[in-house]
N, C-alpha and C positions, 0 to 999 in steps of 0.2 A: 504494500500500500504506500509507505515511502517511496518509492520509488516511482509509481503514478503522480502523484504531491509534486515530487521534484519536478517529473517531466512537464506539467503543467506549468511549473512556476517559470521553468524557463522560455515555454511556450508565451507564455503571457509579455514574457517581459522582449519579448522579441516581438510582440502584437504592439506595444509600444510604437516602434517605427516604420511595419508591416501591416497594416489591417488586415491586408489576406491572409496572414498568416497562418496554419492552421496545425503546424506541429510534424509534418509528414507524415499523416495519415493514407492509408496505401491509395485511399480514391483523389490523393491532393498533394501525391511528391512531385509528381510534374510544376502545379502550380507555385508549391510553394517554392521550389526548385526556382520559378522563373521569377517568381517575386522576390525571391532575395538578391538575383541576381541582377534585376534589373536595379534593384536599391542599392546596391556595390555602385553599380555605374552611373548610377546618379549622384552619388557621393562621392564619387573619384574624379566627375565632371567636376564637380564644387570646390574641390580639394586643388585640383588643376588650375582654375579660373584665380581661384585665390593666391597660390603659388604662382603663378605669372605675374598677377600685382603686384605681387613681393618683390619678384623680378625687375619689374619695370618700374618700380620706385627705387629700387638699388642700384638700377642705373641711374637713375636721374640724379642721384644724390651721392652717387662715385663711390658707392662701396661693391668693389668688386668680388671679395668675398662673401656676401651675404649673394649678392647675383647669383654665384656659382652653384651655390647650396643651394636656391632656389632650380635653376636649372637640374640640379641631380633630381631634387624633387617628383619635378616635371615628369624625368625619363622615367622614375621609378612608378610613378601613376599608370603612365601611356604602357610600361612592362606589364604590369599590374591589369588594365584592362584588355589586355592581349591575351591574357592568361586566364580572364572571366571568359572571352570569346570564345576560345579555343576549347574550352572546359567540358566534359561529358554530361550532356542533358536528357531527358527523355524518360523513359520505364527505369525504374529501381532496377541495379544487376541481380544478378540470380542471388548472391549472398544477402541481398538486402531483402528479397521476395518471400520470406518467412517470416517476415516483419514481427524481428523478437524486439520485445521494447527495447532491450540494450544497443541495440540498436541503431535504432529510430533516435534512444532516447541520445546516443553519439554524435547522431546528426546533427539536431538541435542544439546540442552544446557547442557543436562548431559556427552552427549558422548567430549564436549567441556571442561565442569571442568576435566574430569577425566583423559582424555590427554595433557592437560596445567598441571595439576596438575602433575600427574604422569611424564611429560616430565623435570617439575622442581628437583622435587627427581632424577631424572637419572642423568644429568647434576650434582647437588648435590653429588652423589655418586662415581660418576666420578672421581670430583674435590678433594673429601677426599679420597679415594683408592692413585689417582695420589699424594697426599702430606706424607700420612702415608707411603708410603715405603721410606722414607727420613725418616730414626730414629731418626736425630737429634731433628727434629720441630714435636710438640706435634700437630695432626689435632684438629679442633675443633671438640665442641662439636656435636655427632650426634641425640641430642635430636630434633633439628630442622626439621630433615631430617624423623626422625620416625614420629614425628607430621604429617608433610606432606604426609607422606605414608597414616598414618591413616585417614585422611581427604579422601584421595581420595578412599583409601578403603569404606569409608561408602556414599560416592558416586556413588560405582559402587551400593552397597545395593539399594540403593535411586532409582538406575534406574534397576536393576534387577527388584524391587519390582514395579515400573510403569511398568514396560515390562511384568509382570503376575507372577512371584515369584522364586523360589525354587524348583527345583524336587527332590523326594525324602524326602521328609522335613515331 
């Protein structure tokens, strides 16, 4: 029974940013498959746009250092969405078509780092786009914010790779 509790909880709290959400339920992996994934890419779009401000205020104001960082940024986003594209979607594999809650409840735990995670870096990117076009105040460092990225990037790997793999690979 714990273990139902849990899986809900974390079903829920991923309904937070997914309304379709629905836990991967076997009539709803497709969907909810596509719903998280469309919500990556909409927050990698965000993530992107704001990293480029960073960019383009750091030139403006001759810090070429923070450009650069901003620039790895970028690439690691643009890596990052190549890697949602490319990603195995469709029918649960055969391993997952017994749908034991351990599971299901695996999945959910990934789809739950990767959205906390990834919802941290946006907010993050946010907050420095919003400070760097004030030329006077140097932003912080964005090394925190790449860490974070990266985290959650080998995250989505983690659950690609439980999901059935790579196509094309």
């Amino acid at each position: 029974m714990v273990e139902l509790v849990t899986g809900v909880t974390l079903a829920a709290r991923i309904v937070v940013f997914i309304a379709s959400y629905r836990g991967h339920k076997a009539e709803s992996h497709k969907e909810d498959d596509r719903a998280v994934r469309t919500w990556i890419m909409e927050t990698l779009n965000g993530i992107r746009e704001n990293s480029t401000n960073i960019m383009t205020n750091a030139y403006r104001g001759n810090d070429s250092n923070l450009e650069q960082e901003a620039k790895d940024i970028i690439t690691t986003v643009d890596q990052f969405k190549n890697e949602v594209n490319m990603a195995v979607t469709g029918n649960i594999q055969p391993r997952l078509s017994k749908k034991t809650s351990a599971d299901l409840a695996s999945l959910v735990e990934f789809d739950l780092k990767i959205i906390e995670q990834l919802n941290e870096v946006s907010e993050m990117s946010l907050e420095i786009a919003d400070n760097s076009s004030n030329l006077g105040s140097r932003p912080r460092n964005l090394s925190e914010m790449k860490k974070n990225l990266t985290k959650c990037r080998n995250y989505f790997r983690e659950r690609t790779k439980f999901i059935g793999g790579v196509k094309n690979v």
